[in-house]
Structures are given as structure tokens and as C-alpha cells.
Backbone as a printed PyTorch tensor [residue, N CA C, xyz], in Angstrom:
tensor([[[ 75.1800, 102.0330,  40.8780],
         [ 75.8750, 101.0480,  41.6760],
         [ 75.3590, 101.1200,  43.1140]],

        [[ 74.7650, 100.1660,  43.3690],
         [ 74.2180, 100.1680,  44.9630],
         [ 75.6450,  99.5950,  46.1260]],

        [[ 75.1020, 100.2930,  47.1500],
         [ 76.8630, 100.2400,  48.0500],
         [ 75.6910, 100.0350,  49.6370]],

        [[ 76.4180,  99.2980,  50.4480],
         [ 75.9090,  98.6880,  51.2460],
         [ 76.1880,  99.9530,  52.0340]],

        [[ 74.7500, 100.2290,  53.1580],
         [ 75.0510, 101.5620,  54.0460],
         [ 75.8460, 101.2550,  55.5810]],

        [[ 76.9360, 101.6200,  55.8590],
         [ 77.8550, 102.1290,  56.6730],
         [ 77.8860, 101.0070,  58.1210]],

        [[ 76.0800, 101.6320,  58.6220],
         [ 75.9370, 100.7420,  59.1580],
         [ 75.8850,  99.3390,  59.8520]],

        [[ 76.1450,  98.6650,  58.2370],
         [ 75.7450,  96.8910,  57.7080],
         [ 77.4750,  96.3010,  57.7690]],

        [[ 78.3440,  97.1150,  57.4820],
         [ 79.6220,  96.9140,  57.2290],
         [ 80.2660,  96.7960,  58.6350]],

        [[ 79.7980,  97.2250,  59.8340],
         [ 81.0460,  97.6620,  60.5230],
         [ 80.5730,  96.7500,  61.9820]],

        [[ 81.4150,  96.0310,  62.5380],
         [ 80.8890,  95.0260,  63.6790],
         [ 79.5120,  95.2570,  64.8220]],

        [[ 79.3590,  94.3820,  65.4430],
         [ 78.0380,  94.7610,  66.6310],
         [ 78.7990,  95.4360,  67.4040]],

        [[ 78.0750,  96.7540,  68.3040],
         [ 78.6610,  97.1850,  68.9900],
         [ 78.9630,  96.2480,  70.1970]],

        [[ 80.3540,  96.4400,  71.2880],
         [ 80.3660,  95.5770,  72.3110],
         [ 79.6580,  96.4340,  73.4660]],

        [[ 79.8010,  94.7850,  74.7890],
         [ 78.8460,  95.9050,  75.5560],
         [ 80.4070,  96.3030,  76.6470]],

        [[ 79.7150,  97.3000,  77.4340],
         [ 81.2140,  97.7480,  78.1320],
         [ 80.8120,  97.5800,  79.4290]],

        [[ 82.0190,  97.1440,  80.0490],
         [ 82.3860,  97.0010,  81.3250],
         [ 81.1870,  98.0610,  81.9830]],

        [[ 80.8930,  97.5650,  83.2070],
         [ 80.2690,  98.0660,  84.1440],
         [ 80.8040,  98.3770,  85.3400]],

        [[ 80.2730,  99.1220,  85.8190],
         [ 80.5170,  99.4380,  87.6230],
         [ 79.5990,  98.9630,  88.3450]],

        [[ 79.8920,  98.8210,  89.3400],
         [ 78.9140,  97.6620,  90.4290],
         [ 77.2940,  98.0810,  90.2290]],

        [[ 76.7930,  99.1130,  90.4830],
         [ 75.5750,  99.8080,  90.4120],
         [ 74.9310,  99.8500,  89.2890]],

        [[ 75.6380, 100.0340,  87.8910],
         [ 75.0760,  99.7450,  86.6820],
         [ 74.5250,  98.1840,  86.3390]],

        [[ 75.4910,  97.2190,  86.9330],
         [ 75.9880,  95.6880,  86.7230],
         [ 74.5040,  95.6030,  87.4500]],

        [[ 74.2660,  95.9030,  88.6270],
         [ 73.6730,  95.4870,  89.5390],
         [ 72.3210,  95.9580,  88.4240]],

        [[ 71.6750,  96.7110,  88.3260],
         [ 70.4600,  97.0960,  87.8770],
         [ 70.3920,  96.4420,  86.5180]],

        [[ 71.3830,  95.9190,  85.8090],
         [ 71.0730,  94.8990,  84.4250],
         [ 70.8460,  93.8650,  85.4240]],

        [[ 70.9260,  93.1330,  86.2720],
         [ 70.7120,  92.0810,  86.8720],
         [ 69.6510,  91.9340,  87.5840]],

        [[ 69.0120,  93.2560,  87.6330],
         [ 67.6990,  93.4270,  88.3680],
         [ 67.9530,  93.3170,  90.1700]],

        [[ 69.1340,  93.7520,  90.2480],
         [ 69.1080,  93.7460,  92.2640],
         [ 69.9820,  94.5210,  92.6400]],

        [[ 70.6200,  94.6130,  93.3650],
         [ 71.2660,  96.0970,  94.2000],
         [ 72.6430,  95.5890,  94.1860]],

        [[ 73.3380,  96.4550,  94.6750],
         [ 74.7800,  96.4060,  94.3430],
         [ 75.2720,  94.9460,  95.8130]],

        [[ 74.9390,  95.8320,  96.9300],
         [ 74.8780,  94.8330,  98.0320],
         [ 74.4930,  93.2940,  97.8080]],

        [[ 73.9300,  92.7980,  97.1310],
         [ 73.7120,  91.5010,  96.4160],
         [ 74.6310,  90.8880,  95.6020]],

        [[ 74.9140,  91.5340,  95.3020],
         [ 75.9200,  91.2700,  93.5160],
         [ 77.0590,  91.2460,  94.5310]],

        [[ 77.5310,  92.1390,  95.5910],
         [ 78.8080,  92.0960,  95.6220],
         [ 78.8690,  90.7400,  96.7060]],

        [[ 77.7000,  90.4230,  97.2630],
         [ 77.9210,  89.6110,  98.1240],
         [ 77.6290,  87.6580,  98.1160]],

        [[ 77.6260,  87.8600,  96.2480],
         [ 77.3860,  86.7220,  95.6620],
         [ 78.3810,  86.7430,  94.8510]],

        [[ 79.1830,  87.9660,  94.9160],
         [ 80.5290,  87.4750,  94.3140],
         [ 81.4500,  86.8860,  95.0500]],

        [[ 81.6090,  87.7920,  96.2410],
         [ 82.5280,  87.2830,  97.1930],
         [ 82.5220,  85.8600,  98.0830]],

        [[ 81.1640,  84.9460,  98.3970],
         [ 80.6940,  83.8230,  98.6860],
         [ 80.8280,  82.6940,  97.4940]],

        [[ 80.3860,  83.0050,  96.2700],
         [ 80.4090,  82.1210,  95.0040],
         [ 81.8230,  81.9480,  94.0690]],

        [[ 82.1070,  81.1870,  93.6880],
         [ 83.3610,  80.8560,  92.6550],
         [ 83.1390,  81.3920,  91.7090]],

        [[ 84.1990,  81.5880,  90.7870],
         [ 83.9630,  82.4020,  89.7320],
         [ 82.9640,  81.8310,  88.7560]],

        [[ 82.9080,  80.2750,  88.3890],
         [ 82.1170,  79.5360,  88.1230],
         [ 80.8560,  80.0050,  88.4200]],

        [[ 80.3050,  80.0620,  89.0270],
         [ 78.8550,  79.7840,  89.7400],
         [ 78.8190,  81.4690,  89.5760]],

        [[ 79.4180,  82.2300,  90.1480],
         [ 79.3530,  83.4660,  89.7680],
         [ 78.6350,  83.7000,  88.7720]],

        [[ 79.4500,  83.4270,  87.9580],
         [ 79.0320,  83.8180,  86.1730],
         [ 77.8210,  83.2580,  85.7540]],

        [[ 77.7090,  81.6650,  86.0490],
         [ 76.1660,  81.3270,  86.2060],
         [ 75.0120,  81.5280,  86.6610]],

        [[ 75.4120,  82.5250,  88.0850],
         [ 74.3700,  83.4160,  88.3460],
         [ 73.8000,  84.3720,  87.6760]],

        [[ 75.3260,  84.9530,  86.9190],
         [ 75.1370,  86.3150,  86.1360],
         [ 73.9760,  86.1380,  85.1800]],

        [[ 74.5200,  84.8400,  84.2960],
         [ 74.0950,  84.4860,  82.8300],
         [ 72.7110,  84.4920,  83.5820]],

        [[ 72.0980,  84.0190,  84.4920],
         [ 70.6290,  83.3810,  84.5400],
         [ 69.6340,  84.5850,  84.8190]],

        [[ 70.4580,  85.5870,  85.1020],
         [ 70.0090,  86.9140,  85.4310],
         [ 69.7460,  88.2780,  84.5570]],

        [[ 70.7810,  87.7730,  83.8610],
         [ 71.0800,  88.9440,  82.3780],
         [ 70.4320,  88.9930,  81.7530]],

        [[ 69.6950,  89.8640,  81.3570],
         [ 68.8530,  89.7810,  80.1310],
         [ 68.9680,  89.2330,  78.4070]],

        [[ 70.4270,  89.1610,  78.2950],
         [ 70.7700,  88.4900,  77.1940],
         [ 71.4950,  87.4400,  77.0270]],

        [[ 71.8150,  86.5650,  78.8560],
         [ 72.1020,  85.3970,  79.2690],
         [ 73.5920,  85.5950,  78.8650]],

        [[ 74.0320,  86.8170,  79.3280],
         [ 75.3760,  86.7950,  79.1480],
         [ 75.9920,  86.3970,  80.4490]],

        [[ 77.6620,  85.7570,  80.5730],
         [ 77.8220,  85.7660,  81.8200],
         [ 79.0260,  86.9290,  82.0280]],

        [[ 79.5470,  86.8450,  83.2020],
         [ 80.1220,  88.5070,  83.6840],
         [ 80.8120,  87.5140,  84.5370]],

        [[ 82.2290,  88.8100,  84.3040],
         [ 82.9300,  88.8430,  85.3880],
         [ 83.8300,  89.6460,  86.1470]],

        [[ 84.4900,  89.6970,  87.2900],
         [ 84.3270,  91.1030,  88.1160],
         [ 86.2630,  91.1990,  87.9810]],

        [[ 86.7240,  92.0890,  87.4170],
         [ 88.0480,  92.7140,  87.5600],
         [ 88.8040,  93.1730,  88.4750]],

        [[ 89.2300,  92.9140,  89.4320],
         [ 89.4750,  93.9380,  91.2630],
         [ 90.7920,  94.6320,  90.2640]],

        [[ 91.1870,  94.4130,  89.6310],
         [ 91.9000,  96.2170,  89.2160],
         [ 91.6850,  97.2890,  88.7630]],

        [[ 90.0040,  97.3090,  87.7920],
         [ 89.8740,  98.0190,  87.5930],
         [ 88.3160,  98.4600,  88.2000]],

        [[ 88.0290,  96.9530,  89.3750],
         [ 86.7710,  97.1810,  90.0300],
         [ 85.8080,  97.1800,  89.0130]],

        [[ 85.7430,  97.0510,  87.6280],
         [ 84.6580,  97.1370,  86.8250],
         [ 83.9800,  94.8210,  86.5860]],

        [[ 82.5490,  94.8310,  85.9750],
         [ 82.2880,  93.8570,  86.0360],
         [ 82.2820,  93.7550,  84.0100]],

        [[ 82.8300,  92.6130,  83.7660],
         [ 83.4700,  92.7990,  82.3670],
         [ 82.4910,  91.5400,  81.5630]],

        [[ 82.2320,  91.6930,  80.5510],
         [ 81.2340,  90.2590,  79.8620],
         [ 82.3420,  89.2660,  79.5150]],

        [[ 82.1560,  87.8890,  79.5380],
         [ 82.7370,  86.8150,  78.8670],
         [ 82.4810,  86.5200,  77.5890]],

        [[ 83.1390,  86.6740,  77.2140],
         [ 83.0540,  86.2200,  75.6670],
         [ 83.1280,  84.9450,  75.1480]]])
């Protein structure tokens, strides 16, 4: 009886929240950038920056409670 391996069964991993400095280096630029195109840009345009930047055209967005930058789903 063939049984599908473990692997194949169980969801994609998600990606996890970031901190400014991690966020910043998937985006290819420094934290000072990121934070200062958050705070000037709408959340809108924000995220459209993100997506155009991300390597997997995801867009992001930034949490002030837990300060982390979180993916949109």
C-alpha cells in the first residue's frame, strides 16, 4: 500500500512577521527607508511599494503593536 510522504499532506509553510531590519533586507534597502515610506505613504501605496519590491510580490503590512511588518493575504 503506497501512503503519501508527510511532507505532501501538510500545508505551505507561512511566512512570519518580520522586524524592521529583516523586512528591510527582503526588500533590498535599509530599515531608514522602509520606515520612512511607511510613515509618508498610505497604507495603500505602502503595500504597493512592498509588493513591487518583494521578491515574491507579496504585499506587507506594518503592526505598531507589535512593531512587526506582517504579509497580506
Amino acid at each position: 500500500m503506497s501512503r503519501i510522504p508527510q511532507q505532501y499532506s501538510q500545508t505551505p509553510p507561512q511566512i512570519e512577521p518580520l522586524d524592521e531590519e529583516r523586512f528591510a533586507m527582503r526588500l533590498s534597502t535599509n530599515a531608514p527607508t522602509v520606515r520612512e515610506r511607511r510613515e509618508t505613504m498610505s497604507q495603500e501605496e505602502f503595500e504597493k511599494w512592498c509588493r513591487e519590491r518583494d521578491p515574491n510580490k507579496r504585499k506587507w503590512r506594518y503592526n505598531p503593536k507589535d512593531g512587526l511588518y506582517h504579509p497580506v493575504k
